[in-house]
Structure formats: structure tokens, C-alpha cells
C-alpha positions in Angstrom: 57.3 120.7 108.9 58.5 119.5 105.7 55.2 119.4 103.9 52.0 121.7 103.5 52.3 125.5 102.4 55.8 125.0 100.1 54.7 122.0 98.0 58.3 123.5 96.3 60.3 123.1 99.7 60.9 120.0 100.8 63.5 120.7 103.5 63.1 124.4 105.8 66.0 126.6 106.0 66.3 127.9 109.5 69.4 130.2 109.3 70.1 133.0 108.1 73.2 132.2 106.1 73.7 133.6 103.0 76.4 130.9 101.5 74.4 127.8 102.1 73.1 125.0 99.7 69.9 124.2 99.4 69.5 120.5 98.1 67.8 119.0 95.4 64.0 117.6 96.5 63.4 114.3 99.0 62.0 112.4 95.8 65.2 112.3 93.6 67.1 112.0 96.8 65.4 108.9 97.5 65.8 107.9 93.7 69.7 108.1 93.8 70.7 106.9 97.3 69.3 104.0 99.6 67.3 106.1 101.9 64.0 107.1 102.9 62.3 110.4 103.1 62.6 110.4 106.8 66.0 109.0 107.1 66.9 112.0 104.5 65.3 114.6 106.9 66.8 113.6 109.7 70.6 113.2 108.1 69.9 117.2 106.8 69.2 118.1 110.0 72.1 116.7 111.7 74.0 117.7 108.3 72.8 121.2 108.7 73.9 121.7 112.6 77.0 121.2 112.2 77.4 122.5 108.5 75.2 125.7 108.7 76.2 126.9 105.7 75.1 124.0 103.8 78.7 123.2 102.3 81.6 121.5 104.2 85.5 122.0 104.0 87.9 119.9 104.4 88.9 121.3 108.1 85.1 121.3 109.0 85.0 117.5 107.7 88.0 116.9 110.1 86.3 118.3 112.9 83.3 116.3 112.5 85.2 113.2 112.2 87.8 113.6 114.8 84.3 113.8 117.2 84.2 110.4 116.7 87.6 109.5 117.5 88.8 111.7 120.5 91.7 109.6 121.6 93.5 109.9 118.8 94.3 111.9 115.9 92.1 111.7 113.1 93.4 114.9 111.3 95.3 112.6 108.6 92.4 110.2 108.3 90.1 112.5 107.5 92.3 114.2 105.0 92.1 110.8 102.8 88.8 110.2 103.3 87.4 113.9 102.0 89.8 113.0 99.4 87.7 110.2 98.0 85.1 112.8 97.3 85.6 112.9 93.0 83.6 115.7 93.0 84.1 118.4 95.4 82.9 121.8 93.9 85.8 124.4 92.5 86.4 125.8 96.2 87.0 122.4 97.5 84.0 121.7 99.4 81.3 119.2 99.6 77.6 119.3 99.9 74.8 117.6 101.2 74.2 116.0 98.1 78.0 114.3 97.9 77.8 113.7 101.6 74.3 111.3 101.5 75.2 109.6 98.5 78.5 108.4 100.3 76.6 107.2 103.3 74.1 105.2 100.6 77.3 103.8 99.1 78.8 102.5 102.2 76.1 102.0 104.5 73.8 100.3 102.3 75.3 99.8 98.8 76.4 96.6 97.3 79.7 94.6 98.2 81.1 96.2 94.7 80.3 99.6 95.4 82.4 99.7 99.5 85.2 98.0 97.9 85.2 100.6 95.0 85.5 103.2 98.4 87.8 101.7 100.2 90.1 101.2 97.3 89.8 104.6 96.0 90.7 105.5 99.7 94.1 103.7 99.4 94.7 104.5 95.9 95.4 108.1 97.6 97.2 109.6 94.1 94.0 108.0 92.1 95.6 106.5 89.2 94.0 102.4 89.6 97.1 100.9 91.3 97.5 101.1 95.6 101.2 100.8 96.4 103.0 99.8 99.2 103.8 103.7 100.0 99.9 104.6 99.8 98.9 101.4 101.9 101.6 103.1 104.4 100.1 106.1 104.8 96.7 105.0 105.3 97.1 102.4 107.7 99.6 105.1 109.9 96.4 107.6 109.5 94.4 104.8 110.9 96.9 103.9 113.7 97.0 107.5 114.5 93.3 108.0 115.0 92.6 104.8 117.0 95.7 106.2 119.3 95.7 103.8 122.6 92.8 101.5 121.5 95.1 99.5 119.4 96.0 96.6 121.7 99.2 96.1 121.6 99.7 99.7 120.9 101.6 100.4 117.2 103.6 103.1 116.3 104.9 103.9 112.2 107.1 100.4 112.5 104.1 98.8 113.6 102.4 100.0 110.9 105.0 99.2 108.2 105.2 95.4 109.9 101.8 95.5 109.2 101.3 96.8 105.6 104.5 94.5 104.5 103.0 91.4 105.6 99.7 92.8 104.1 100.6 93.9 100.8 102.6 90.5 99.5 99.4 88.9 100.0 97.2 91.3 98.0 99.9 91.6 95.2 98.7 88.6 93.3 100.8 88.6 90.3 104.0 90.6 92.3 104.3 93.2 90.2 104.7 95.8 93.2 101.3 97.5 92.5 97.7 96.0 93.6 95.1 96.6 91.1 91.2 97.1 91.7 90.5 93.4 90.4 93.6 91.7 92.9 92.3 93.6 95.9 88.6 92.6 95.0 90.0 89.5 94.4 91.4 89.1 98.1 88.4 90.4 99.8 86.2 88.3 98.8 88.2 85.1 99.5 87.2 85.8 103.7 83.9 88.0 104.3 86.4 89.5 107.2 89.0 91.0 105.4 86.3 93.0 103.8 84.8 93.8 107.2 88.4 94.2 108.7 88.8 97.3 106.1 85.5 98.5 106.2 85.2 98.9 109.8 89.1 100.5 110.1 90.2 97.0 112.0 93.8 97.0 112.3 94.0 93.7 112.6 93.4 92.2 108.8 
């Protein structure tokens, strides 16, 4: 399928759509992310079913993801999280491209590289520092789209409890702002705390 008569055409546009984006070839995807060919092929498939067009926006990302949380509310959640995408084109949307080479960062990149995501997530205004307010917000998004899975359930105090608690520990030199280094820092002291915020554990 992906092979033979278009040496050119690595991947095979079925639709008909005329805003779509064809990605770059399977070879320099595999040179910039942590995949295979065949792993590529089948994420563009999957990528391209639910994103026809070839682009997605920020309410098509929150669709996606709130499939994968259904008892709960993801909406917020995946607001921060398209967020972390530096590069979204001038219409706000992101393609395949941006997509994959998110997956190769967290699903198979180096320690380094999923603590540079996660705190870009919290660091929602971008400018280095997470404060207390941004480590709020997140952790409420991700009490939101757990909903009743949280055991005992939480609600926005719950959430604040938690992120005060949190935060005083991260803070290493107390100056009411954690930087890149003091949350790398932190992390690393206990493999789980990394793991804890990587897998959206609410329970840190």
C-alpha cells in the first residue's frame, strides 16, 4: 500500500478533502522521532480517521482526548495540553508532524526531554517559572477529568490541599516560583514522582 507505483508517496491519501496535510516522507520521520516506518503508518492512519483533514484544532484535540476519559471532563485538560504545542501553525492548528514528534518525546524520549513536557505543561503562561496559581489549575483540570476515579473523591479544595502541600516541597530555595532545574531537581530524587506526573497520578 505504501510502496510500489509512487516511489514519491509514502503515505496514500484516501479522502477527498481539500484542506488536509500531507506529511513529510517515512524516512525523515523516522530520522526525527523514535519510531519505525510501520509504527509511523499505523499512527497516520489512526491520525487520519479521526483528523480527515490532516490538521487538528484545539476542539477536535478535545474531542479526541476526552474519548479517553469519559467519566470526567477533560475539556480543561486538553486545553493545556494543545497548549504545550510551541508551534501550532497561524490558524492554531496542529499537524501530523507536531502530533508524532510529541508521542516520540513522551513515549520514548529521554528522562530530560518528558520533564521538559510536563513542565512546559504547568508553566501554562510559558515564561520558565510554574507558580502556585498554574500548579492550581492543572492539577483541578486533572481532578476534573479523572471525575469519580479519584479515591477519595476531590473537589477544587482538594485540589488546592494538594498543590499546597506539593508546591513547598518543589520550591527549593522559597522564592514562590519553581524553576525548570528545582522541579528537575525533585523528580529525580524518587523515580515515582516522575511517574506520578507523567501518568496524571493524583497522588504525588
Amino acid at each position: 500500500m505504501f510502496g510500489g507505483k509512487k516511489k514519491e508517496k509514502e503515505f496514500e491519501d484516501v479522502d477527498h478533502f481539500v484542506a488536509r496535510y500531507k506529511p513529510e516522507r517515512l524516512d525523515a520521520l523516522c530520522k526525527t522521532t523514535n519510531f519505525s516506518k510501520n509504527e509511523i503508518r499505523l499512527m497516520y492512519q489512526g491520525f487520519k480517521q479521526e483528523c480527515p483533514t490532516g490538521v487538528v484544532t484545539e476542539e477536535s484535540f478535545k474531542e479526541i482526548f476526552s474519548q479517553f476519559f469519559p467519566q470526567g471532563d477533560a475539556t480543561q485538560y486538553a486545553h493545556y495540553v494543545f497548549n504545550t504545542f510551541k508551534q501550532l501553525g497561524q490558524n492554531g492548528t496542529l499537524n501530523f508532524e507536531q502530533f508524532l514528534g510529541m508521542l516520540s518525546s513522551l513515549s520514548r524520549g529521554s528522562v530530560t526531554e518528558k520533564l521538559k513536557w510536563i513542565f512546559g505543561l504547568y508553566d501554562i503562561n510559558g515564561d520558565g517559572y510554574i507558580t502556585k496559581q498554574e500548579m492550581t489549575d492543572i492539577v483541578s483540570a486533572i481532578y476534573d477529568m479523572l471525575g469519580h476515579y479519584t479515591d477519595p473523591a476531590v473537589d477544587e479544595h482538594s485540589a488546592r490541599e494538594h498543590v499546597e502541600r506539593l508546591f513547598h516541597q518543589i520550591d527549593a530555595n522559597k522564592d514562590g516560583v519553581v524553576s525548570f532545574d528545582e522541579f528537575a531537581e525533585w523528580c529525580q530524587k524518587d523515580e515515582n514522582r516522575t511517574n506520578g506526573l507523567f501518568m496524571l497520578d493524583t497522588i504525588l
